[in-house]
C-alpha positions in Angstrom: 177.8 101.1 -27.5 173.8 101.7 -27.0 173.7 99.8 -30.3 174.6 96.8 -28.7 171.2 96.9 -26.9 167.8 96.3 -27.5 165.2 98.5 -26.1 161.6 97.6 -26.3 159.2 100.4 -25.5 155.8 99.6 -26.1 153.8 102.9 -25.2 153.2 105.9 -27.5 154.8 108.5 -25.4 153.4 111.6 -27.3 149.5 110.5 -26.6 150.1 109.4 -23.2 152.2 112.9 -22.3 149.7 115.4 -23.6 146.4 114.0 -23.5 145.5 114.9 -19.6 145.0 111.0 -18.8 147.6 109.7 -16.6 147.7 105.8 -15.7 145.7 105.7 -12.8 147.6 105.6 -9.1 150.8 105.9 -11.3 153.2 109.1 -10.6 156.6 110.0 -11.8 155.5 110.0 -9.0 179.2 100.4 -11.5 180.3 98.2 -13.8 178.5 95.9 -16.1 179.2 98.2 -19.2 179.2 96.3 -23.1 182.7 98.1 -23.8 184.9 95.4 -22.5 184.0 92.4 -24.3 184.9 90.5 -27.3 182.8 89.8 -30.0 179.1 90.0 -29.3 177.0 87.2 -31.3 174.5 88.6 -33.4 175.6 92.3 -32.8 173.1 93.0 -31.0 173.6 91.7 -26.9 175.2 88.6 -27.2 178.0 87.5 -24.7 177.4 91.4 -23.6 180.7 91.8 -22.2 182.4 88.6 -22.2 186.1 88.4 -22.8 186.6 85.7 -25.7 183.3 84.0 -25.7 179.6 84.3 -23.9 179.5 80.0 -24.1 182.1 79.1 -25.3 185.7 78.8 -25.8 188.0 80.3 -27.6 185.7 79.5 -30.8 182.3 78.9 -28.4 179.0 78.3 -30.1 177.4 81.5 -29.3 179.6 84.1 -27.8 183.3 83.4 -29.0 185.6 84.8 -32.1 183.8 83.0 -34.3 180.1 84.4 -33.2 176.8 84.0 -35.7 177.1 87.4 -37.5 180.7 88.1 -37.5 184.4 86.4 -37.2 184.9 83.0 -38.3 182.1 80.6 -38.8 179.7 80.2 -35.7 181.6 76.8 -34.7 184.6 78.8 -33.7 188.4 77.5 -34.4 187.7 74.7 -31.8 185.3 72.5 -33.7 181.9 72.0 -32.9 181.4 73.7 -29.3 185.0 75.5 -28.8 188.3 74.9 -28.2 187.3 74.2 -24.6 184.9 71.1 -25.0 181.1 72.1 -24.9 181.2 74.8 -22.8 185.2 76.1 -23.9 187.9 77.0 -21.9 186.0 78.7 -19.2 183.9 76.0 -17.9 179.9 75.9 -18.0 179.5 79.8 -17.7 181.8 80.6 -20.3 184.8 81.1 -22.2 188.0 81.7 -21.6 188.1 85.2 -19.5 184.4 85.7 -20.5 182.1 87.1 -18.2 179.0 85.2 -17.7 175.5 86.1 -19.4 173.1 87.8 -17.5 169.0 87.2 -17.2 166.8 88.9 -19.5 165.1 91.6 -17.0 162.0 93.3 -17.4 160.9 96.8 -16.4 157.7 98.8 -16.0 158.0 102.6 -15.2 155.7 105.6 -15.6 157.3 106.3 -18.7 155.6 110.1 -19.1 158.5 111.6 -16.6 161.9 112.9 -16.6 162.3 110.8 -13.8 162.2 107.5 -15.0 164.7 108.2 -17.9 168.3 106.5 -15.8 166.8 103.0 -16.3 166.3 103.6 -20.0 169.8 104.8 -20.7 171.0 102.1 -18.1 169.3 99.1 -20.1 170.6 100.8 -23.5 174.4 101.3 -22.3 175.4 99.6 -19.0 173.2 96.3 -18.5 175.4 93.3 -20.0 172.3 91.6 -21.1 169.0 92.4 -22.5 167.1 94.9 -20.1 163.1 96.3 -21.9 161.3 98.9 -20.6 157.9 99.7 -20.7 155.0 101.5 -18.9 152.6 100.5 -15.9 154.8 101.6 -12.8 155.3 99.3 -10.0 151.7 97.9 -10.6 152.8 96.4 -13.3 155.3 94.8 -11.4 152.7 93.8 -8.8 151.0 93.0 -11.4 152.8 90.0 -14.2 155.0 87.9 -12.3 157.2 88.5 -15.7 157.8 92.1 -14.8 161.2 92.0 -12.8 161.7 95.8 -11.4 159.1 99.2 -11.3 159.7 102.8 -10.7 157.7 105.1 -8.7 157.8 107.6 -5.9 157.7 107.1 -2.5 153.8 108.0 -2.4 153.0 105.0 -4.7 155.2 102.8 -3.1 153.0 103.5 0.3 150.0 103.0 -1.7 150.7 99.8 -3.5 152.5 97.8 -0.5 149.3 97.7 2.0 148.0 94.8 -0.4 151.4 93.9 -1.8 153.5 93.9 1.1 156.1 91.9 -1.0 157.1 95.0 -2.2 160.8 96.3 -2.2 162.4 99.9 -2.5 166.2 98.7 -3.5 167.8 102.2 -5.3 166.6 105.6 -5.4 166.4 106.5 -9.5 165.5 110.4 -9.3 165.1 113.2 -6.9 162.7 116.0 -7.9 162.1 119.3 -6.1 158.9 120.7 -6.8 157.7 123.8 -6.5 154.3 125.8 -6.9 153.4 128.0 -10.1 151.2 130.5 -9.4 149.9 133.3 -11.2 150.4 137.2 -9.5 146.9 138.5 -11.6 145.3 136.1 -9.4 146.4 138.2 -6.0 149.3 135.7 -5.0 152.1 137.2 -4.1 153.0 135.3 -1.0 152.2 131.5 -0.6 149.5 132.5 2.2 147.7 134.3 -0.7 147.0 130.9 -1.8 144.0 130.4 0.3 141.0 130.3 -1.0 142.6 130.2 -4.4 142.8 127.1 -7.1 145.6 124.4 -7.1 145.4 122.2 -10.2 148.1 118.9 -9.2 147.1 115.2 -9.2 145.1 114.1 -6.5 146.7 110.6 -4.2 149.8 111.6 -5.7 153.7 112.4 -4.4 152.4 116.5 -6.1 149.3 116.4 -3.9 151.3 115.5 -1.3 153.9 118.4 -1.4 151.2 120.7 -1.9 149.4 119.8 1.7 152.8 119.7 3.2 154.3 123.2 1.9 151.1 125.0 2.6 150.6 123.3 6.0 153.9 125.5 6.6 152.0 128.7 6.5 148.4 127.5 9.0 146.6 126.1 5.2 144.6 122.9 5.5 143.1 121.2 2.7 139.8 123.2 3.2 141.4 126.7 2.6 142.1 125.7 -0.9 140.8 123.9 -4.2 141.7 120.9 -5.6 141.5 120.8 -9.7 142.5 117.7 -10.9 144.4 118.1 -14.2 146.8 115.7 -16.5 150.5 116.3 -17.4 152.0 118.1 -20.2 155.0 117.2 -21.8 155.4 119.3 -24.8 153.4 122.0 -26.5 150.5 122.2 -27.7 148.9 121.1 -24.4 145.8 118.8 -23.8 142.6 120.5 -23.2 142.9 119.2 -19.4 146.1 119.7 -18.8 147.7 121.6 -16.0 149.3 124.6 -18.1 145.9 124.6 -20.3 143.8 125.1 -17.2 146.2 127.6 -16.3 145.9 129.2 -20.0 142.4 129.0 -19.1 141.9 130.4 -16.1 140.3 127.6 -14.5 143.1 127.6 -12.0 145.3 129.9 -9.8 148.3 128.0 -9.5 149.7 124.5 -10.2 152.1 122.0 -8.8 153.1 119.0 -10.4 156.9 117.1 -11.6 158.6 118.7 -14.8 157.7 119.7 -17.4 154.1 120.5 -16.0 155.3 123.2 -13.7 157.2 124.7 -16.6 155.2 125.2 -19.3 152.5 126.7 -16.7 155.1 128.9 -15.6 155.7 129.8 -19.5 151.3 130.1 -20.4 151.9 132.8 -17.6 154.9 135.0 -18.2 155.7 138.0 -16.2 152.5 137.3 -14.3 154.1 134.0 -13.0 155.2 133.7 -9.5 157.5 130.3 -8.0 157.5 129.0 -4.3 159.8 126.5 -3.6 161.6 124.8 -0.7 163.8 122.3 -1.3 164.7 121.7 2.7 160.9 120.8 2.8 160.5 118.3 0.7 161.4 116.5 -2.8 159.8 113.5 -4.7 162.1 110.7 -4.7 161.4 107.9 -7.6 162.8 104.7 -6.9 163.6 101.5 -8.1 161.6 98.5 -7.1 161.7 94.7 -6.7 159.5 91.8 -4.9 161.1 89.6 -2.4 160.2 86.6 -4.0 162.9 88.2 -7.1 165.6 89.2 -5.0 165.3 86.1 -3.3 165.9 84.0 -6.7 169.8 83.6 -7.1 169.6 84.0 -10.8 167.0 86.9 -11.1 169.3 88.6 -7.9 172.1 88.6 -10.5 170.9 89.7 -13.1 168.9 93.2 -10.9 172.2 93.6 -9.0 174.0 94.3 -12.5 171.0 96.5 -13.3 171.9 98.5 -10.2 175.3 98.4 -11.1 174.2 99.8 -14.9 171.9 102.4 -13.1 174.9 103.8 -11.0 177.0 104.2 -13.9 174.1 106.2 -16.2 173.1 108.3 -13.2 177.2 109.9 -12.6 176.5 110.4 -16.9 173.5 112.6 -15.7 175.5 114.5 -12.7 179.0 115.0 -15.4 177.6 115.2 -18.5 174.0 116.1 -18.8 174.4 117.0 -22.5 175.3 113.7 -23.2 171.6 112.3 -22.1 170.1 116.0 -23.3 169.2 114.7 -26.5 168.1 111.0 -25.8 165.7 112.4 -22.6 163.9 114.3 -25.3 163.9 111.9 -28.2 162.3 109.5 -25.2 159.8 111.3 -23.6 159.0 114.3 -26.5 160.3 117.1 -24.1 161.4 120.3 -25.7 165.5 120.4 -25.2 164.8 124.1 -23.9 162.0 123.0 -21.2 164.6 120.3 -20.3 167.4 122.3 -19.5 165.4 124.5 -17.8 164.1 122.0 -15.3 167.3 120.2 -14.7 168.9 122.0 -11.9 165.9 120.3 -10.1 166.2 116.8 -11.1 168.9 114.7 -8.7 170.7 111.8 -9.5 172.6 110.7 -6.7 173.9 106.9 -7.5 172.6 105.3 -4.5 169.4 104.4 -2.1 168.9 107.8 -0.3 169.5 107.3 3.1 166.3 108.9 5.1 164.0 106.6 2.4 162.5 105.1 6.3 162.2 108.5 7.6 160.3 109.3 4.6 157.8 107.0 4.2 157.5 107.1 8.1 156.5 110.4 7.3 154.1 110.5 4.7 152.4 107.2 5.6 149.7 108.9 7.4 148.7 111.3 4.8 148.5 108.1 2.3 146.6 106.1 4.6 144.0 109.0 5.0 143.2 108.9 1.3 142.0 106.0 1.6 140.7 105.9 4.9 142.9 103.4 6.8 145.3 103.4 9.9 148.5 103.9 9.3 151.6 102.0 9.3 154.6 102.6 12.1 158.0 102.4 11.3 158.5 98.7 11.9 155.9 97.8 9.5 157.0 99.8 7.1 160.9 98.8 7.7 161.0 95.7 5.0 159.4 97.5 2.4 163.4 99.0 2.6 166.2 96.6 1.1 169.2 98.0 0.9 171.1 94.6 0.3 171.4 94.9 -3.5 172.7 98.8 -3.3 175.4 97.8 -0.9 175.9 94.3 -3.5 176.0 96.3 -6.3 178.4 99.2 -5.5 180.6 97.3 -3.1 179.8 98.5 0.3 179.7 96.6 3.7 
């Protein structure tokens, strides 16, 4: 089936993962599946998941028996356009018991992240048309009106919408705990002991965030620690200015960032390596954006609806059979299949838009807006960056 779909992926994953240079303001931070159609034209997304023909009848031009690569000859058994006139049997959408085609969608996520990896195996499997993925976050969606949908976390969202209040959270992709690495030679053996001490994360970003909020738990503000800035890590050997390099290094006490950062810090360290964690607290949630002006075209609305639809499917694949998607997270972003299965147990892939989404950007909007030194939001202003119209669309709820 994922050879039915094209994927375009434009980035070199490896370079981008290890060198330490993350896109700037970009963190990782139920139908609609190809397997009950007819013959797809071309072999290669074609009348997706039409029943006898994408545009045709029972012989269309371009999605019936008789489709441009295989069957009978491309005119079908109906003459020129299909047993059904010029659009077949089915009328103008298509043939007879085909489904209809769907809009070509394109999406921009930070493609260095575990978290981002449902919409790719959703565009290779589930979406009945042709879905490409590519990197740049929902900037790039902010960015080139051509760009249909964006991931991110919540952080970024809050970020991005004060000059692009167009913006629109519609599902929630991934749900990532974090947790800090720290390292016990350093004196830490309590998440107080952190004061004073080193934190290498990603400043403005959903990790920097966690780390103000966990440590605020125990009295720390921001001047009872360090800041070091530092980049991701997917595999090993790590960048120079990476987190578990600085780590290696020294040049830190402790790090917090999404997988496989955290990790493979955890693994420079050894027995020396000490976790804090507290999932009641808090957890990065990446999710999937639109713009108004896109959900608000009938034809573009379709088209991300069945990508929701898609998105659903792939993520129960992640909660019933991770092996399944194992090999294809690794193959995508370069992880190590050890590191991966490692980290999983905190990665979350519900199948819906989380509920408190409000209550969380409520939340953090006043930590955002203090980066960069404006007043923050309330809750009204913030309530239409929230659409939960297509999640209720897509899976069928009132």
């Amino acid at each position: 089936m994922r050879a039915l779909f094209r994927l375009v992926i434009f980035s070199a994953l490896g370079i981008v993962a290890c060198d330490g240079n993350p896109a700037p303001g970009v963190s990782s931070d139920a139908t609609g599946s190809s397997s009950s159609g007819g013959v797809v034209a071309d072999g290669t997304g074609g009348a997706p998941s039409g029943g006898v023909g994408g545009s045709g009848g029972a012989g269309g031009g371009s999605g019936g028996v008789g489709a441009a690569s295989g069957g009978q000859a491309s005119s079908g058994t109906g003459g020129g356009a299909g047993a059904g006139g010029n659009a077949g049997a089915g009328g103008d959408a298509g043939g007879q018991g085909g489904a209809v085609s769907f809009p070509s969608l394109k999406i921009t996520s930070d493609m260095a992240s575990i978290e981002f990896t449902p919409v790719l195996i959703a565009s290779q499997d589930f979406y009945p048309g042709e879905a490409t993925v590519d990197s740049g976050g929902i900037v790039g969606l902010l960015n080139d009106d051509s760009i249909d949908l964006g991931t991110n976390a919540e952080t970024q969202t809050l970020r991005q919408s004060v000059a692009h209040p167009n913006l629109r959270i519609i599902f929630t992709v991934t749900e990532t705990f974090y947790r800090i690495v720290a390292n016990r030679a350093a004196g830490i053996s309590a998440l107080a002991d952190l004061r004073g001490k080193r934190i290498g994360t990603i400043p403005n970003t959903s990790a920097a965030y966690f780390v103000d909020k966990y440590l605020g738990t125990v009295g720390l503000t921001a001047d009872d620690y360090t800041i070091v800035p530092g980049g991701i890590c997917i595999s090993t050997p790590c960048g120079a200015n990476t987190l578990p390099s600085l780590m290696e290094r020294g040049d830190v006490d402790a790090v917090a960032l999404w997988e496989p950062s955290s990790e493979l810090a955890k693994e420079v360290l050894g027995s020396d390596a000490i976790v804090f964690q507290d999932r009641s607290l808090y957890r990065e949630i990446v999710n999937l954006h639109s713009t108004a002006e896109k959900l608000a075209d009938p034809e573009k609305r379709r088209g991300i609806v069945e990508l929701v639809r898609a998105l659903a499917r792939a993520q129960e694949l992640y909660r019933t059979e991770p092996e399944a998607v194992w090999p294809r997270i690794s193959e995508a972003i370069g992880i190590e299949p050890s590191v991966l299965e490692a980290v999983w147990e905190d990665e979350r892939f519900l199948g819906t838009l989380v509920p408190d989404i409000l209550d969380v950007l409520e939340e953090e909007e006043p930590w955002v807006a203090a980066q960069t030194g404006r007043a923050p939001r309330t809750r009204a202003e913030l309530a239409p960056l929230v659409d939960d119209s297509v999640m209720k669309e897509a899976l069928g709820l009132p």
